[in-house]
ZAPA-485372 format. One line per 2 residues: number of its first residue (from 0); their letters; for each residue x negated, y, z negated of C-alpha. Coordinates in Angstrom, 3 decimals, decimal comma. Layout:
<pts>
NUM	a	X Y Z | ...
</pts>
This chain:
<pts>
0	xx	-51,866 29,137 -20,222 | -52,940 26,136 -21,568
2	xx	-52,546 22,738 -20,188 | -49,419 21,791 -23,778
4	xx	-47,863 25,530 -23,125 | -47,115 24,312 -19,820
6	xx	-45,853 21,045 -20,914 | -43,933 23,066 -23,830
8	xx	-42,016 25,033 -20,951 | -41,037 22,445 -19,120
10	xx	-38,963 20,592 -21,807 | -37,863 23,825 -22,677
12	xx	-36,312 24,655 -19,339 | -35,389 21,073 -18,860
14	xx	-33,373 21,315 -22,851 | -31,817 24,309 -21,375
16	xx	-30,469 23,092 -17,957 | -29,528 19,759 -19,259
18	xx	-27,320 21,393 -22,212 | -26,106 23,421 -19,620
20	xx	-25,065 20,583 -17,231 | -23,594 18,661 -20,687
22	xx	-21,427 21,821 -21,368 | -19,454 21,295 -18,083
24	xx	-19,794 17,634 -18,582 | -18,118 17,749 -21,469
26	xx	-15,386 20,116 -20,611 | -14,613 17,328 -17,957
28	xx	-14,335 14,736 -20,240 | -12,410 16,718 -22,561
30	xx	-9,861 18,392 -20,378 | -6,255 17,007 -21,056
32	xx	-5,229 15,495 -17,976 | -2,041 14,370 -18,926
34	xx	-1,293 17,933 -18,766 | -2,003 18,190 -15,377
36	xx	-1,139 14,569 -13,903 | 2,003 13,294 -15,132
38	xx	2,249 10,133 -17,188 | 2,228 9,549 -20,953
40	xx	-0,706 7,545 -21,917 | 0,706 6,717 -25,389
42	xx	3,541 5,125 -24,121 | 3,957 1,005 -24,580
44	xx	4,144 -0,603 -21,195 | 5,259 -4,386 -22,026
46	xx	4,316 -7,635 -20,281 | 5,744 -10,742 -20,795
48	xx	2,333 -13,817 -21,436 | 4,651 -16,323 -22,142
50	xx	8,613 -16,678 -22,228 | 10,312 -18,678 -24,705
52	xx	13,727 -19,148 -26,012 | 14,428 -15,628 -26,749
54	xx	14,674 -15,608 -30,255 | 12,307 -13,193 -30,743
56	xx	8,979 -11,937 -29,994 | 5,335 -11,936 -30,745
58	xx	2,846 -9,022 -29,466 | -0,278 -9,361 -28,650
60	xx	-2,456 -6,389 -28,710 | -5,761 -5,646 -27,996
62	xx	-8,443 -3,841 -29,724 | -11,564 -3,369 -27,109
64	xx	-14,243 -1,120 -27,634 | -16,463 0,945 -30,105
66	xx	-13,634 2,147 -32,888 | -13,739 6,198 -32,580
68	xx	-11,917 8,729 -31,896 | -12,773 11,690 -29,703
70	xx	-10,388 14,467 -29,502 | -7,264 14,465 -30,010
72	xx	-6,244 14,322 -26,444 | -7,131 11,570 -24,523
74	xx	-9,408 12,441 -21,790 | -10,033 11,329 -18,096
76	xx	-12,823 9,245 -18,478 | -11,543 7,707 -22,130
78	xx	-8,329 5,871 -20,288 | -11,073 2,942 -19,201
80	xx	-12,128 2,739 -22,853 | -10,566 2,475 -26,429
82	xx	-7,990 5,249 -27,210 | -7,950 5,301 -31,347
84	xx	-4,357 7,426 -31,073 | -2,909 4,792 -28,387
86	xx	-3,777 2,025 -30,407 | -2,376 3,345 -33,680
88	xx	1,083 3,816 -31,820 | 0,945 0,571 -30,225
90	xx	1,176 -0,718 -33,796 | 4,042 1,454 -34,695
92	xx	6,146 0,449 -31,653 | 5,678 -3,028 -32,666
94	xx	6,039 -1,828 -36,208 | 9,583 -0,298 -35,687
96	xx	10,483 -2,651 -33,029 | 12,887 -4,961 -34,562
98	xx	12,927 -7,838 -32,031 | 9,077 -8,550 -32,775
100	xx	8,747 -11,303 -35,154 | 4,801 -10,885 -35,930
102	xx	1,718 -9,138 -33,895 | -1,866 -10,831 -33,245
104	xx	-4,611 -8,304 -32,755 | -6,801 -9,625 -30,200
106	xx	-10,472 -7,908 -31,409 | -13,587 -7,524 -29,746
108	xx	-15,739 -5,111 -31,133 | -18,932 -4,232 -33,089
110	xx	-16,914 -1,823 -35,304 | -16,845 2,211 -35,543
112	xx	-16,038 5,134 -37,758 | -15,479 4,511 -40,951
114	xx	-12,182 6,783 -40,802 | -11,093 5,302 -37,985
116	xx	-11,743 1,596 -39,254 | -9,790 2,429 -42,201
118	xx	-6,831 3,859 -40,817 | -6,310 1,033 -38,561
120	xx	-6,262 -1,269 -41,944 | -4,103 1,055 -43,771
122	xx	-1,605 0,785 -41,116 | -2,079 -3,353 -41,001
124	xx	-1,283 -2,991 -44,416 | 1,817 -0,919 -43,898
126	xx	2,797 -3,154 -41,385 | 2,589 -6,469 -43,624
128	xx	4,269 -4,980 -46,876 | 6,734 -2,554 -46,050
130	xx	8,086 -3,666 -42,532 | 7,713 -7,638 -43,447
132	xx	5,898 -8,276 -40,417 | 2,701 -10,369 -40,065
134	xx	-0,675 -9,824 -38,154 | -3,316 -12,665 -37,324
136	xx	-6,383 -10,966 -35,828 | -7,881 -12,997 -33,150
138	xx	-11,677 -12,473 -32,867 | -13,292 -12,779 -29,230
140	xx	-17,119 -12,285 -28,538 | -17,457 -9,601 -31,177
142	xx	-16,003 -8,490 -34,364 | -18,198 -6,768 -36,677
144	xx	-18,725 -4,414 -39,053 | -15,727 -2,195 -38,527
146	xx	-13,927 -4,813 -36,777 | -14,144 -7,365 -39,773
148	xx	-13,084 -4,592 -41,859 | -9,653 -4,245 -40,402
150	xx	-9,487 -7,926 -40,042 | -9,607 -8,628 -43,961
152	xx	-6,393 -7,694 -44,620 | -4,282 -9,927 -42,232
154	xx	-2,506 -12,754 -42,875 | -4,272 -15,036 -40,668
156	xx	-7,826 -14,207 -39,083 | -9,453 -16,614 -36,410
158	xx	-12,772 -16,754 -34,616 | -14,147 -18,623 -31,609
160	xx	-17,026 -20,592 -33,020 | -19,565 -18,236 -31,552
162	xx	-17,760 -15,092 -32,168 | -20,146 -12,599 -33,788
164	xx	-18,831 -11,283 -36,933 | -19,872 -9,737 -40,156
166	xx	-22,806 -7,076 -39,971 | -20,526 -6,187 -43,626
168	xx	-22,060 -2,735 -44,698 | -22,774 1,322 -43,824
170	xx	-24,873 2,811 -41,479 | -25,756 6,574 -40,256
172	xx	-28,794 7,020 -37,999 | -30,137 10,081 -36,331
174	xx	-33,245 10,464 -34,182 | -36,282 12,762 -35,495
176	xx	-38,392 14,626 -33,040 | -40,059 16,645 -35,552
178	xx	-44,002 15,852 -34,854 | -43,309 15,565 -31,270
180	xx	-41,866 19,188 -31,606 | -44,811 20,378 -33,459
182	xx	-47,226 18,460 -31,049 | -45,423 20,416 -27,976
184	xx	-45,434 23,862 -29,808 | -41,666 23,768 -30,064
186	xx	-40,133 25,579 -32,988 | -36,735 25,419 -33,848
188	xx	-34,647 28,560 -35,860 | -32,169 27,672 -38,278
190	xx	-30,120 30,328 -40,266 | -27,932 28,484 -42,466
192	xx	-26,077 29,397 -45,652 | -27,242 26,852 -48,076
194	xx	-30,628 24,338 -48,227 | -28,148 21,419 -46,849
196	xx	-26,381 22,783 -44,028 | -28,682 21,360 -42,026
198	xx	-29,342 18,366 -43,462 | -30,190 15,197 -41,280
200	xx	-31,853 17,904 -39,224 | -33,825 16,220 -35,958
202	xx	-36,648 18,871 -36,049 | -37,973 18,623 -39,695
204	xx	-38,691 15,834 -42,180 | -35,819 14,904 -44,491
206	xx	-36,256 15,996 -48,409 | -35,936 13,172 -51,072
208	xx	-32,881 14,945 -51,942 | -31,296 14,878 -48,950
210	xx	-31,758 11,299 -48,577 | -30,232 10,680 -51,638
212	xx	-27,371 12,803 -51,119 | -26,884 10,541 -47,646
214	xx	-27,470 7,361 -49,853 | -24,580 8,429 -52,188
216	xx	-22,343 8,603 -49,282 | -23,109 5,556 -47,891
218	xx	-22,877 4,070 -51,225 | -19,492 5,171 -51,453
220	xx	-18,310 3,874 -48,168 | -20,177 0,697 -48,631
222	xx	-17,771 0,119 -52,178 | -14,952 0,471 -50,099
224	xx	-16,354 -2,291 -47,961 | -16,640 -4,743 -50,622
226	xx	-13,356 -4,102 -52,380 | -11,270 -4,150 -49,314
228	xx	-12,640 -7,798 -48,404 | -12,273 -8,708 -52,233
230	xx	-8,372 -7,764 -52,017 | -7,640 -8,352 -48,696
232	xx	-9,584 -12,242 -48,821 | -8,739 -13,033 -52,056
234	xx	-12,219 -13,364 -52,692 | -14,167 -12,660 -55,841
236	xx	-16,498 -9,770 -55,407 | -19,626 -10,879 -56,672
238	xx	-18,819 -13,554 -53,278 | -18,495 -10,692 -51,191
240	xx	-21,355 -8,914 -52,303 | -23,639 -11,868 -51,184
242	xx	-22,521 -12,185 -47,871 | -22,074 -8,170 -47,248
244	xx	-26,043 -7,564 -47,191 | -25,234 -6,682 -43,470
246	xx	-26,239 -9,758 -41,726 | -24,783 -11,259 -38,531
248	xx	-22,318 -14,488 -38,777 | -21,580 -16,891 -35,946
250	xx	-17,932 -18,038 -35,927 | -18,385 -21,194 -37,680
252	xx	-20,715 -19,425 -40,199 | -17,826 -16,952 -41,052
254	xx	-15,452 -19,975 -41,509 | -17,974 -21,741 -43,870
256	xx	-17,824 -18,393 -45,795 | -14,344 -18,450 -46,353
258	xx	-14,794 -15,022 -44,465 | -11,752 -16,139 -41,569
260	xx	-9,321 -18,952 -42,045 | -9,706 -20,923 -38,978
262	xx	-11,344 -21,237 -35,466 | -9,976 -21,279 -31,757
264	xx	-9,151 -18,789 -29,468 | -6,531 -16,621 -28,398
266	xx	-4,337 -19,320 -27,076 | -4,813 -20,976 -30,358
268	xx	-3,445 -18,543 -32,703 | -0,828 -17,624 -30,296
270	xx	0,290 -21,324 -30,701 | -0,567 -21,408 -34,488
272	xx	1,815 -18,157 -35,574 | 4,696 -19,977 -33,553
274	xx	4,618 -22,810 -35,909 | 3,865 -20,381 -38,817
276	xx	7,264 -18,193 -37,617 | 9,234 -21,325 -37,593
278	xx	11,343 -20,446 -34,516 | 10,260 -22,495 -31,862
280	xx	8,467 -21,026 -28,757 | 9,621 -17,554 -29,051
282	xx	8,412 -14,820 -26,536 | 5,132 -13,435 -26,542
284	xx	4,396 -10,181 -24,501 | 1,228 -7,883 -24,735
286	xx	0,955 -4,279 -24,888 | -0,774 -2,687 -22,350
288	xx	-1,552 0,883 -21,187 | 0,787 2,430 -18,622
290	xx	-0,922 2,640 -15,229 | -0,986 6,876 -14,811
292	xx	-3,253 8,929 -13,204 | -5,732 8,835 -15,792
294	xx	-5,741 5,148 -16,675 | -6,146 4,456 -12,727
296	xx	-8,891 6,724 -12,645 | -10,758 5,776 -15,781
298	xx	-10,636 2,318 -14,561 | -11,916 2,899 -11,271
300	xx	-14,623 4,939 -12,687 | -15,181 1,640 -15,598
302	xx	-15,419 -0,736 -12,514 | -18,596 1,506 -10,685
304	xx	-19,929 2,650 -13,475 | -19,523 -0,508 -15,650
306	xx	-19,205 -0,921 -19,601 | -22,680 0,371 -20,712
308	xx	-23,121 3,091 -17,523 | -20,231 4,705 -17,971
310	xx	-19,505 8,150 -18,109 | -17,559 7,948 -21,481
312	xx	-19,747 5,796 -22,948 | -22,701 8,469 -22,250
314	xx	-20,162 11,331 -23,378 | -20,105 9,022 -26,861
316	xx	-23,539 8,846 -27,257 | -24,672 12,530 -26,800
318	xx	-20,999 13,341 -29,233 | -22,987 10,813 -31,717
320	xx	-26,269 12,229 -31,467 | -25,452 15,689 -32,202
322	xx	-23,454 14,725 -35,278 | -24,744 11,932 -36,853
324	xx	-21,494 10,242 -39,396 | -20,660 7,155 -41,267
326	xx	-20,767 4,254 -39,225 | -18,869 0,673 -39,691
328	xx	-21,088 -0,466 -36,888 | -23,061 -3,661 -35,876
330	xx	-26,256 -1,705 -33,992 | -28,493 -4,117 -31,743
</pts>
């Protein structure tokens, strides 16, 4: 057997026993272990950051984390990292809460999904017209792509002067390994019940057609882009359509831009939507996740494994590079 055969078997066998060490990966980070450890991770657990004179509230919630959802039940691993479900019904508890006065969303992101990212504005939306209640987003390191989406349609949006924002467009990547396939001797078998059910395929060359049948979509998403900054900024959209050519914005650049109305940090908008409420130095508490089994556990495993080694965050990426989607997402 020749020297490439050889080769060709060993990424073979090492394919097979690394999807078959992934399949019981996965089933670990998959398994519902609420079901089996007590503790309901949706819950709101309630601090108190700063009392006041008691005439009401403020929350402050935060928004941490690559915007996508996983399954629908939150896993072991996931409790360390951000929980799209959690944070949806963190804003309806402060949504159908009727001591809170407003909510600040504290983000720090480089965006997501383009489902999720749009959910989480719908609901800001809902929020703002049909409960009365208004959100300031308050931008930390990172708030791009996805994350500037959902900021366009609050009230109030602040940045730190070196926040990194903007990164305003679509994205869908996939790796191809066809001529390193071809080079090995590895052939792959498809049996599929149209040309496109495979399409975005890793182990062939993609067909003008296909590309423009990914183009369309991200098109698509990309006009949803533009007109929710136009509505939600109050900004014409020939404006928005020079600035959303996908291109990084420092703080101060996004202020310049008219793309967020003013700059300072957390403390500062905290202090800002007190004087905006016009009811003196009400209370201001911050949702947080209860402290079960599986929020203890996913943070211990966050604190050894860290943000970028952690297990979830590998469990994301091999989830993302089997089935490539439509991405809010600033990519570095």
């Amino acid at each position: 057997m020749s020297g490439k055969r050889w080769v060709a078997v060993g990424i073979a066998v090492a394919l097979f026993m690394g999807s078959s060490f992934f399949s019981l990966a996965m089933g670990a980070f998959t398994t519902d272990w609420d079901d089996l450890f007590a503790g309901e991770e949706y819950d709101v657990d309630e601090h108190v950051l700063e009392r006041g004179n008691g005439n009401g509230k403020i929350v402050v919630m935060h928004l941490n984390g690559v915007i996508q959802s996983s399954y629908d039940a939150p896993s072991l691993f996931e409790s360390a990292t951000y929980n799209h479900n959690r944070f949806l019904k963190q804003l309806d508890a402060a949504a159908n809460d009727g001591s809170v006065d407003g909510i600040i969303i504290s983000v720090n992101t480089p965006g997501g999904g383009v489902m999720e990212s749009d959910q989480i504005h719908d609901k800001i939306v809902e929020i703002q017209e049909e409960y009365g209640k208004e959100i300031y987003i308050s931008m930390q390191s990172m708030a791009a792509s996805g994350g500037y989406y959902i900021a366009a349609p609050a009230a109030q949006v602040y940045a730190h002067p070196q926040t990194i924002t903007g990164s305003i467009g679509v994205i869908m990547q996939s790796l191809n390994v066809a001529e390193l396939a071809e080079d090995l001797g590895i052939q792959s078998e498809v049996i599929k019940s149209g040309p496109y059910k495979d399409i975005m395929s890793a182990t062939r060359e993609m067909t003008d057609d296909e590309r423009q049948i990914l183009q369309d979509l991200i098109d698509e998403s990309y006009e949803r882009f533009v007109d929710i900054i136009s509505e939600g900024r109050d900004m014409p959209r020939d404006q928005v359509e020079e600035l959303a050519d996908g291109r990084i914005y420092s703080g101060n650049q996004a202020y310049e831009a008219d793309l967020v109305d003013g700059l300072g940090d957390l403390d500062d908008v905290i202090e800002a939507f007190r004087e905006d409420i016009g009811k003196g130095d009400i209370d201001v508490v911050e949702y947080r996740q209860p402290l079960g089994f599986p929020s203890l556990f996913g943070a211990a495993a966050q604190s050894v494994f860290g943000d970028q080694l952690s297990m979830y965050s590998m469990k994301e990426w091999i989830h993302q590079s089997h089935a490539p989607r439509l991405m809010y997402l600033y990519t570095n």
